[in-house]
Every structure is written in structure tokens, then in C-alpha cells.
C-alpha positions in Angstrom: 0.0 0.0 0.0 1.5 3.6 -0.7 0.8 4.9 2.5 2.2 8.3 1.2 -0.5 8.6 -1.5 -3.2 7.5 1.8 -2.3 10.2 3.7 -2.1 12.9 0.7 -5.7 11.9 -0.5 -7.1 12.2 3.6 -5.6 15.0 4.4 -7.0 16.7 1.3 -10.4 15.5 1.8 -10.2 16.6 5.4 -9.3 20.1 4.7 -11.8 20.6 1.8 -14.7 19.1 4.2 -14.0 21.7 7.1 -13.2 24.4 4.5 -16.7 23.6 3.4 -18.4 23.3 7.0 -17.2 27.0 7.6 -18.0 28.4 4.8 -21.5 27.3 4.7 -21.4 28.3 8.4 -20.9 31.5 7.8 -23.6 31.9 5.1 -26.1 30.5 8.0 -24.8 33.6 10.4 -25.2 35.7 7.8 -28.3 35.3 6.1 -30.3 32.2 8.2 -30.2 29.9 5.5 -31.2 27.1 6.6 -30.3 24.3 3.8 -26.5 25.9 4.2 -26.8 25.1 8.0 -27.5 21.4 7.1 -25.1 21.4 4.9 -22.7 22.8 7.3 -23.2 20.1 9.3 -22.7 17.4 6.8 -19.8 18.8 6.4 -18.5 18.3 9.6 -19.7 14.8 9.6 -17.8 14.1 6.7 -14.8 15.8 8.0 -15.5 13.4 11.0 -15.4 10.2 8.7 -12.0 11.1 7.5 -10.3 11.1 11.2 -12.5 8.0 12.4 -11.0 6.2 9.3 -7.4 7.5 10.2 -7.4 6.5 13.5 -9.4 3.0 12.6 -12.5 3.0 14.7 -15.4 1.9 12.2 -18.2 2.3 14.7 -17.5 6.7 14.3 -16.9 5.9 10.6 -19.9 4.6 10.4 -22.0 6.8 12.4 -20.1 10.3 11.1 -20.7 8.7 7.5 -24.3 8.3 8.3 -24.9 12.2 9.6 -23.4 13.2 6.7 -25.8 11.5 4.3 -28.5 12.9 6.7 -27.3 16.2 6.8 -26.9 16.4 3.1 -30.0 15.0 2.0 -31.9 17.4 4.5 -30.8 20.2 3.4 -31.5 19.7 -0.6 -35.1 18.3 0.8 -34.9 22.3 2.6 -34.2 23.8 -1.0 -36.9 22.0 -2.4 -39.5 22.5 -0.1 -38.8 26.1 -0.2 -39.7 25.9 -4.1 -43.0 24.1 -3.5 -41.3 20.7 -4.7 -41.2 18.8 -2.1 -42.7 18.6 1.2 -41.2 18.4 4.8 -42.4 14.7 5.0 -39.9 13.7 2.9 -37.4 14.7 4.9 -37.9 12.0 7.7 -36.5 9.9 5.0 -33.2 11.8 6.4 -32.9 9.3 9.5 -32.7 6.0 7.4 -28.6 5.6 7.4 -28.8 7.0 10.9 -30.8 4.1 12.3 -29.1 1.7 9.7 -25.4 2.5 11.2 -26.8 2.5 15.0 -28.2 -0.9 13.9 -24.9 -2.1 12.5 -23.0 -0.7 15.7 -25.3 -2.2 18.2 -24.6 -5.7 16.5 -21.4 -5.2 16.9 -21.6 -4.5 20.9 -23.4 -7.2 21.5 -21.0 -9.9 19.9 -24.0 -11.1 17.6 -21.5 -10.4 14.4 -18.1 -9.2 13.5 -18.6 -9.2 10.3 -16.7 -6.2 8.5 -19.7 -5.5 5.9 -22.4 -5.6 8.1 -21.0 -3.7 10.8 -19.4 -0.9 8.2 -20.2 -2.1 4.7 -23.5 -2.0 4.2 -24.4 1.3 6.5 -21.4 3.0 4.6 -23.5 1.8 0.8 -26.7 3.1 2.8 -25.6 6.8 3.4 -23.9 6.6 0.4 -27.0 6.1 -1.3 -28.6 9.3 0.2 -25.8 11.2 -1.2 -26.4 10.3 -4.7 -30.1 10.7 -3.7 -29.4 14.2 -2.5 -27.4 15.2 -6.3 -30.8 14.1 -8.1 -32.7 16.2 -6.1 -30.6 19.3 -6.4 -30.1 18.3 -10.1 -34.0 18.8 -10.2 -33.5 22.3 -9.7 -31.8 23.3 -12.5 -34.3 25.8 -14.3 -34.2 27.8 -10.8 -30.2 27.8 -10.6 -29.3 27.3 -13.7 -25.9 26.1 -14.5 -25.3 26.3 -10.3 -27.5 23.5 -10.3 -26.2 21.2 -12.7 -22.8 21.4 -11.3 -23.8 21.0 -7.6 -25.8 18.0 -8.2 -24.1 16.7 -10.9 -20.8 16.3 -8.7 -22.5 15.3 -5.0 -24.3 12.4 -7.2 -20.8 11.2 -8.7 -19.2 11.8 -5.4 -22.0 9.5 -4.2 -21.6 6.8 -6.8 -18.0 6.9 -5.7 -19.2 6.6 -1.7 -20.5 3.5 -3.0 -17.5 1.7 -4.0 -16.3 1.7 -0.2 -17.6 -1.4 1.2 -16.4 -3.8 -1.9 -12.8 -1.6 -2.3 -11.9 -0.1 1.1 -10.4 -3.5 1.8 -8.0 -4.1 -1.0 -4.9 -2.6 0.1 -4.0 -1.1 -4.1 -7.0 0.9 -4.1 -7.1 2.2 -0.7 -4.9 5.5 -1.8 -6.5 5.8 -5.1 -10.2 5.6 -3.5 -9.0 8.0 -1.2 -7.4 10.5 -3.4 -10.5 10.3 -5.6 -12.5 11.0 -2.6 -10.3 13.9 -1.9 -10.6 15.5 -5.9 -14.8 15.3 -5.1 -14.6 16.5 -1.7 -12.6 19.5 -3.0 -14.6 20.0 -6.5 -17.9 19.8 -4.5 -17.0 21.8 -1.4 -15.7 24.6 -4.5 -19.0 24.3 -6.1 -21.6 24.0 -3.0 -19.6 27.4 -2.0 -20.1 28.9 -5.3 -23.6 27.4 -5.0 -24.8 29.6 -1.8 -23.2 32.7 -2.7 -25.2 33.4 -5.2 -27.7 36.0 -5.4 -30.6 33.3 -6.0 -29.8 31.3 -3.0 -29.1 34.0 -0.2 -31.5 37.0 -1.2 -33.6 39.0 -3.2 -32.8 41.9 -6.0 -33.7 45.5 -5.6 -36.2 46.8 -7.1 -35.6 48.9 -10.3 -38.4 51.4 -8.8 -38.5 52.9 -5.3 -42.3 52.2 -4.2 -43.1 54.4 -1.0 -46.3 52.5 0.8 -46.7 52.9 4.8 -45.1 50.3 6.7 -47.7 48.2 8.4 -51.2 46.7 7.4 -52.8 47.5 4.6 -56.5 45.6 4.0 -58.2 46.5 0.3 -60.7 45.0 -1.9 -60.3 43.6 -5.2 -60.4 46.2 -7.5 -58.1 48.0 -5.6 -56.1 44.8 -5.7 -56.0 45.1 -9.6 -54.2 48.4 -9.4 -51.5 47.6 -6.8 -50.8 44.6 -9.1 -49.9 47.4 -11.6 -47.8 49.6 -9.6 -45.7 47.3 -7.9 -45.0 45.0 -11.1 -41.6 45.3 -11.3 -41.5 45.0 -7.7 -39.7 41.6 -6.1 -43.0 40.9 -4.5 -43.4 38.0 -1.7 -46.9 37.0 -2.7 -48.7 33.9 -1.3 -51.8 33.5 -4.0 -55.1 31.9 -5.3 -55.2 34.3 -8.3 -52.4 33.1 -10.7 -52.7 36.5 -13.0 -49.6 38.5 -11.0 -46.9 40.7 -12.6 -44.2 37.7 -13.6 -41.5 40.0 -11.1 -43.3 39.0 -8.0 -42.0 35.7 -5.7 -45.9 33.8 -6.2 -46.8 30.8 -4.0 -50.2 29.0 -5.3 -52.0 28.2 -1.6 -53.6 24.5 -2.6 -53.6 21.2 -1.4 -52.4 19.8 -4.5 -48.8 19.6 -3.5 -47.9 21.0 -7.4 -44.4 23.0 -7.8 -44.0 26.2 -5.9 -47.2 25.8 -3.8 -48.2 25.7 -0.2 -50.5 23.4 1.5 -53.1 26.5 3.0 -52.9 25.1 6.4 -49.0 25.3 6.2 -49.4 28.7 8.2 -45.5 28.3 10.0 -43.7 28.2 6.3 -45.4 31.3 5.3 -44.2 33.0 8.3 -40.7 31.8 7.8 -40.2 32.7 4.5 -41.7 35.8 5.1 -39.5 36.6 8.1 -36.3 35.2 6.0 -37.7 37.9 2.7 -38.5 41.0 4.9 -34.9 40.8 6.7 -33.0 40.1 3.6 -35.2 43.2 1.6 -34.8 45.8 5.2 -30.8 44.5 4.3 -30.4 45.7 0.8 -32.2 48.7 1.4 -36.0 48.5 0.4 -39.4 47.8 1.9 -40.4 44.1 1.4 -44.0 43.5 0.8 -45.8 40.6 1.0 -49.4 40.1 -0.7 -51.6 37.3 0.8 -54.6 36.8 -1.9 -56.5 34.3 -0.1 -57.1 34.8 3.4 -61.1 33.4 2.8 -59.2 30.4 1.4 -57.0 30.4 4.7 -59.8 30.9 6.7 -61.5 27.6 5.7 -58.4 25.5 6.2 -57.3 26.9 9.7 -60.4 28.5 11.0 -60.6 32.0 12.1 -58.8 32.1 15.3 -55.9 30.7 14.2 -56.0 32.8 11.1 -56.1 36.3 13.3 -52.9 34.4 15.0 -51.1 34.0 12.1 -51.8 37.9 10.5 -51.2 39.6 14.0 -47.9 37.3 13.8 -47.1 38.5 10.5 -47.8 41.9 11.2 -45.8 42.1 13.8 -42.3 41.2 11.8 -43.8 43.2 8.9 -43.3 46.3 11.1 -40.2 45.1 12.9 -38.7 45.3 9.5 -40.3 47.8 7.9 -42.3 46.3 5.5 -45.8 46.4 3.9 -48.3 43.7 3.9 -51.2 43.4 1.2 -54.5 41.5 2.0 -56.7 41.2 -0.2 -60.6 40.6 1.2 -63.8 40.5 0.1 -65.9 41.9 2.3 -68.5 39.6 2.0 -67.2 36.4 2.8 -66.9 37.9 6.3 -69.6 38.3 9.0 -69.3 41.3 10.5 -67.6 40.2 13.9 -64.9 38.7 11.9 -64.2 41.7 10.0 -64.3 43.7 13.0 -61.7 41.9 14.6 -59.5 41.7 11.8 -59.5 45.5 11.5 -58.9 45.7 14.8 -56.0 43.4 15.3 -54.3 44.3 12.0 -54.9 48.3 12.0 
């Protein structure tokens, strides 16, 4: 075995994996992205693979390998859900090679096997298998990132595919430094392009507006027609909207409210991710310099799903960041959908 060439093709790995852990770190501090934070923590994990499997215990290999699969394929289930592909449920998925390398471990503690595969080999081909998953998925957002996209996915799925070689090659004493060095060229070509990835303007915040719109910070309530001719002012305006009309100005950020579970959607009674992204979209606008403002369509729609009490809730919530940060939010009622209690109250609370 070329030890020489082992240690080259570790160490590199290592210092790409933590390279990338801080990095992504640091986009988290900054700007609360919460698919970098997972991904900061994969990276970690990974790192954490690399010294377990220097210093030889296969139980931390194992278990650091597994995080990092969990971490990974969290996150790009984070970036989906944001887009209306996919939904949180699939992120439970995450814990599989978790529970598979606790499994494996455990077996091994109690003396039922000793076997090198199932103790290592087969969690290892598990998490490696949510790697490559976690490439497709970001691949699948390629006509919202582009080229970022392609190369991001495209080189965590190979790195994956490599991952999976492990439990039939980490054995043979040749191939441990190539396997190793290969490792290394994907840890450093992904860590490069995941950083490129989150720096861009698409995945950490909004553009300016090419026109300065002046509207009140707070509350505003109107009616449909009136709705029509705010649709026409702010077009060019980087509008958060949340929507059961699909005819808005093709500048705004438009969530369909449905059950449907169709791209870019939310599920109406989804009332916490509204909020969230919200939060995350008035912060990032107050940052660069303008007033964020949010439209919400559909509160009838809402209203149904949640009931009225927990709809007041979630405005008085959302009002209450919209003037922390000094933005404007739309809603858009008619009148007569609402007995006149309700509509009292919701003046009330929101004005």
C-alpha cells in the first residue's frame, strides 16, 4: 500500500470538508439559510469520517458517514421545499442511514457479528445512497439555478456513486490511496462548487427593485379592484406573494396556496412556512435597502383550512415582523365572505 499517497488523498479531503463546513457556516450567520446550515453540518460529519478512518474505529466511521448522508439529503429536501417541490415529509427519510449505522454498531456491541460489511459495509452503501439521492434532487433544480444547479448535483451524485465503492474496495490494500485521493478530488470539487452554490444571489436574497415604491409600513386591508391596481404599480416589484389568483406581474416571488402539493405551492394550512419565509424575505429586503412586501390573496381560502382564530394568530404574527422590519403587507378581502364580527376583529387586530 502507498501509504504516502493515503495520507495525501485524507488529508485533502479533510481540509476541503472543514473548508466547506465553515464556509456554509458562515452563510447561516449571515443570512439564516437554513439548507446551508445542514449542509454545514454534513460537512462536519464528513470531516469526521476522514479522522475516524485514520485513526481506525469503524463504529464513528460509520455513524459520522451516516450524519453526513443525513445532513446532506436534508438540506436539498430544505431547498426543495422552499420551491414548492417537495414537502417536509420527505425529509424523515433523512434518518434511514442514521438508524441503519446505529443498527450495525449495536450488532457489533453485543457480539451477535463481526462481520466487516455488516458492521461498516452496508451502513457506509446506505448513506452513500442518500448522497447520490441528495445530487438528483438538487439536479431537479436546474431551471431555478441554472448552470449552479447542474454542477452542484451533478458532482454530489458522482461523489455518491464513488461513496458507494467503499464497502467492496476499502479492503483491497492497491485501491485504498486511489479511493482515497478520488475521494479527496470530489470533496474538494464539491465543497468549491456548493460554496459557489450559496453565494449566489438566488440562493441567499432578493434583488432591488428597479423602482422605489413608498407605501406605509404596516397593514394595509383592500378589496379587489383596488387589488387590480396595486398589481400594476408594484410590477416590477420583487413581491413575496402567497396567492389563489395566478394572473400577478411575472417579477413577484408567487406561492399557489392549494392542497395539490404542485411545484412552488403551499399546503393552505402550512401557516409556519409562510411565516418563515416571510421573516427570511422582509430581513433580507430591510438588508439591501428597500421595503419588502408581501401580498396574501386568499385569506377566505385560509380561513376555511385553519379556522378564524388561528388565522387572526397568524396575521397579527405577521404583522408584527412586517413592522419590525419595515415592511408592507397586502390582504386582499372580500368583504363579503366575512360576518361582520370577523371583520371587526380583523381590522382591529391588524390596523
Amino acid at each position: 500500500m502507498n501509504h504516502a499517497l493515503l495520507l495525501l488523498g485524507q488529508i485533502s479531503s479533510l481540509s476541503a470538508k472543514i473548508a466547506g463546513a465553515l464556509f456554509l457556516a458562515y452563510i447561516y450567520w449571515k443570512h439564516k439559510r437554513k439548507p446551508a446550515l445542514c449542509w454545514s453540518l454534513s460537512w462536519m460529519a464528513a470531516a469526521s469520517s476522514i479522522l475516524s478512518d485514520i485513526t481506525g474505529n469503524m463504529y464513528i466511521v460509520s455513524l459520522s458517514e451516516a450524519f453526513w448522508a443525513m445532513f446532506l439529503f436534508y438540506g436539498a429536501v430544505l431547498l426543495l421545499e422552499e420551491k414548492g417541490i417537495a414537502n417536509m415529509e420527505v425529509g424523515v427519510l433523512s434518518v434511514i442511514p442514521v438508524i441503519t449505522s446505529l443498527y450495525g454498531i449495536l450488532i457489533g456491541n453485543l457480539g451477535h457479528s463481526s462481520d466487516w460489511f455488516t458492521l461498516l459495509g452496508l451502513p457506509y452503501a446506505v448513506s452513500a445512497l442518500f448522497i447520490t439521492s441528495s445530487g438528483l434532487m438538487i439536479l431537479s433544480l436546474r431551471e431555478l439555478y441554472d448552470s449552479k444547479a447542474l454542477y452542484l448535483g451533478g458532482i454530489i451524485t458522482l461523489y455518491g456513486l464513488h461513496e458507494l465503492d467503499y464497502p467492496v474496495l476499502r479492503l483491497v490494500e492497491w485501491f485504498a490511496p486511489i479511493g482515497f485521493v478520488l475521494g479527496a478530488i470530489f470533496s474538494i470539487l464539491s465543497a468549491y462548487v456548493m460554496i459557489k452554490f450559496v453565494f449566489t444571489e438566488e440562493f441567499i436574497r432578493i434583488e432591488r427593485p428597479p423602482v422605489e415604491m413608498y407605501l406605509k409600513p404596516g397593514v394595509m386591508i383592500i378589496g379587489p379592484e383596488e387589488y387590480n391596481t396595486i398589481k400594476e404599480k408594484l410590477e416590477k416589484v420583487p413581491v413575496l406573494a402567497f396567492i389563489r389568483d395566478l394572473h400577478v406581474p411575472g417579477g413577484w416571488n408567487a406561492f399557489f396556496i392549494t392542497t395539490t402539493g404542485e411545484r412552488s405551492s403551499i399546503f393552505p394550512t402550512d401557516l409556519a412556512k409562510i411565516v418563515d419565509m416571510a421573516v427570511r424575505y422582509l430581513k433580507e429586503a430591510k438588508e439591501k435597502g428597500f421595503e419588502g412586501i408581501i401580498v396574501i390573496d386568499c385569506p377566505e381560502y385560509l380561513k376555511t383550512y385553519n379556522g378564524f382564530e388561528a388565522l387572526v394568530k397568524f396575521l397579527a404574527s405577521l404583522k408584527d415582523f412586517t413592522i419590525l422590519y419595515n415592511g408592507v403587507l397586502i390582504l386582499v378581502i372580500e368583504e363579503e365572505a366575512w360576518e361582520k364580527r370577523e371583520l371587526k376583529i380583523l381590522k382591529r387586530v391588524l390596523t
